[in-house]
N, C-alpha and C positions, 0 to 999 in steps of 0.2 A: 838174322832172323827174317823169316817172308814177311812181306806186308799182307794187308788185307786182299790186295787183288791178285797177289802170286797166289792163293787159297782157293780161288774162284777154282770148281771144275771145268768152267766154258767160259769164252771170251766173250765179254760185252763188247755191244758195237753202238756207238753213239749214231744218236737219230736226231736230236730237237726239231721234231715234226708235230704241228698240232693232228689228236686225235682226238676221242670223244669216249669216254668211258660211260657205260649203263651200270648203275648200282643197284645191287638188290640187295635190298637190308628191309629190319622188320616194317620201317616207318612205307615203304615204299617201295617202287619201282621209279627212279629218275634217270636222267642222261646232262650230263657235265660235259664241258670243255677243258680238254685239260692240255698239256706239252707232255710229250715221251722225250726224255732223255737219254735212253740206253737202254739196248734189248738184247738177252741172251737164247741161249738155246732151252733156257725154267723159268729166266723172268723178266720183267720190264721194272724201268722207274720213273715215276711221273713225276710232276708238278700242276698241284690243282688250288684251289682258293677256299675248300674248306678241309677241316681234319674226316676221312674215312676211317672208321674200326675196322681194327684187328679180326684177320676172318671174314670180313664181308664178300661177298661174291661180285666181282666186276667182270663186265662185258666191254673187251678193247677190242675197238674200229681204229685202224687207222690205214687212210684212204692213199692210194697209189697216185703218185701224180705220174708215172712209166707206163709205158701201155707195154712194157714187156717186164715189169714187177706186181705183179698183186696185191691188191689189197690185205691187208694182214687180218683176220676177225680170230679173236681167241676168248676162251674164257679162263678166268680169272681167282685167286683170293688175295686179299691183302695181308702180309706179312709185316709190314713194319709202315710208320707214319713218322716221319716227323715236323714240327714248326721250323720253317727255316725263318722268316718274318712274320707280323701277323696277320699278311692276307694270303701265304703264301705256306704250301706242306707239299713234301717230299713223300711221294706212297711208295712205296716196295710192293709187287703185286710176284705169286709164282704162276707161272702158265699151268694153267690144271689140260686143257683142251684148245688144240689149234682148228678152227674149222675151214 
């Protein structure tokens, strides 16, 4: 039987890089600090210090420290959330747009 990541269409690639995600939800327009853990060719997964809904629209920065890699800026929804502690959630985001 596959596991869960023989299933993936695209390879994830481990980052634990801080970035900075902008959320656009009804309450607002804010910008968080968060860790990227892993990026594919549809999605990323973070770790940030509160829960994001399902759906929400996030804006991912995260900054090159290579002056021959780019900066990464994409937009964003979030797909899955979960608590892994209680200061601490796991986002699933799909890349809607790379810009």
């Amino acid at each position: 039987m596959l596991g869960y990541d023989d299933k993936r269409n695209f390879f994830r690639m481990m980052v634990n890089s801080g970035c900075e995600l902008t959320i656009n939800d009804e309450q607002s327009s804010r910008t968080i600090s968060a860790v990227c853990h892993d990026i594919s060719a549809t999605g990323m997964s973070f770790e940030v210090d509160e829960p994001i809904e399902l759906g929400t629209k996030v804006n991912v920065s995260i900054e090159s420290t290579s002056s021959q890699i780019p900066s990464l800026v994409a937009d964003s929804k979030v797909v899955r959330c979960s608590e892994q502690t209680a200061d601490s959630f796991i986002v699933g985001v799909e890349i809607i747009e790379m810009k």
